[in-house]
C-alpha positions in Angstrom: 101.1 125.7 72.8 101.2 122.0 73.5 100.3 120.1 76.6 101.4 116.8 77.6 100.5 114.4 80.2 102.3 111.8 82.2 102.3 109.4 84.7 98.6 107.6 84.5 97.9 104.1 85.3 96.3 101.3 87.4 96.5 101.8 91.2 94.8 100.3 93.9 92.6 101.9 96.2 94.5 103.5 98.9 97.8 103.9 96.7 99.6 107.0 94.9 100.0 108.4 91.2 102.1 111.6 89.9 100.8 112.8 87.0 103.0 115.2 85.0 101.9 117.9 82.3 105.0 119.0 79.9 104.3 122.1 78.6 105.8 124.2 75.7 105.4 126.7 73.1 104.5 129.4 75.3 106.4 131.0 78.5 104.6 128.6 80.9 105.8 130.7 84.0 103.3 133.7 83.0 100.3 131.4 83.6 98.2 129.9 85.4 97.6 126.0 85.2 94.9 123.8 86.1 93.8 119.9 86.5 90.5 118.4 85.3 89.1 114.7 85.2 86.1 113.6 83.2 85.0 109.7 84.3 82.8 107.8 82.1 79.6 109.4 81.6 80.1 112.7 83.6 80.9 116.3 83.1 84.9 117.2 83.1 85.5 118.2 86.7 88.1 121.1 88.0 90.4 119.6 90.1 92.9 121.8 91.3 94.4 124.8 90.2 97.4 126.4 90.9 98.8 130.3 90.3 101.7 131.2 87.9 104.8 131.7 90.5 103.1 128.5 92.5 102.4 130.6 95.6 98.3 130.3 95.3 96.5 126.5 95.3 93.0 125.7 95.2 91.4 122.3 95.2 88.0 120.6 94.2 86.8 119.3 97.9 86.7 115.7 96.7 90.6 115.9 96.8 91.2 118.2 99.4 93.6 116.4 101.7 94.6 113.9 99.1 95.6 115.8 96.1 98.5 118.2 95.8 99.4 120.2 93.1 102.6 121.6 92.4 104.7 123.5 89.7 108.9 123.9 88.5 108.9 126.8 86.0 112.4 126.1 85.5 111.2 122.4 83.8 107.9 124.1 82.4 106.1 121.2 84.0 103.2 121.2 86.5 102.2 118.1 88.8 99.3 116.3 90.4 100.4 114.1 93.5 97.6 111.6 93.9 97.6 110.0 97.5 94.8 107.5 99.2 93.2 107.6 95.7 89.6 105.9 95.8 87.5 104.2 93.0 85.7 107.3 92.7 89.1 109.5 90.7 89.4 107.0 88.1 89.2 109.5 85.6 91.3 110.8 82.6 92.9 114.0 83.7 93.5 116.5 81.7 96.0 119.6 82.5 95.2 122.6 81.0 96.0 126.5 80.6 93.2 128.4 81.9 94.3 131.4 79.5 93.4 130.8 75.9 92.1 127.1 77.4 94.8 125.3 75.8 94.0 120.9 76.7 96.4 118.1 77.2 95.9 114.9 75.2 94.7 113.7 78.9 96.0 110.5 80.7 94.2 107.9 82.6 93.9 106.9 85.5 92.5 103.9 86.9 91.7 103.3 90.6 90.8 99.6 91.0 91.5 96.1 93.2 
């Protein structure tokens, strides 16, 4: 199983990031996948989580609104859309497979004028 993240980097506040998670060695469209952030200093926080065909989302409520996650089993990839992000989710994010709780390397993400 491997898990690879994409698309962190230094936005300002009120701006948008895409994060990306690759995933291989295992038949990615059997499972479910989820987002997590850890900031400096705190516990790793679920973000968002998202079911196996796509068709079922749920969302920490700091990012309802903001945050959408999405999927494309044909690309084994899932996605985080980041919109109006705030100094508070500077974070590295981490996408993960909640079966077996396989981890991405994480990517960061740094919300800041």
């Amino acid at each position: 199983v491997q898990l690879v993240e994409s698309g962190g980097g230094l936005v300002q506040p009120g701006g948008s990031l895409r994060l990306s998670c690759a995933a291989s060695g295992f038949t990615f469209s059997k499972y479910f996948m989820s987002w997590y952030r850890q900031a400096p200093g705190k516990e790793r926080e679920l973000v968002a989580t998202i079911s196996n065909t796509g068709g079922s989302t749920n969302y920490a409520d700091s990012v309802k609104g903001r945050f959408t996650v999405s999927r494309d089993n044909a690309k084994n990839t899932v996605y985080l859309q980041m919109n109006s992000l705030k100094p508070d989710d500077t974070a590295v994010y981490y996408c993960m497979r909640r079966t077996g709780s396989y981890w991405g390397q994480g990517t960061q993400v740094t919300v800041s004028s």
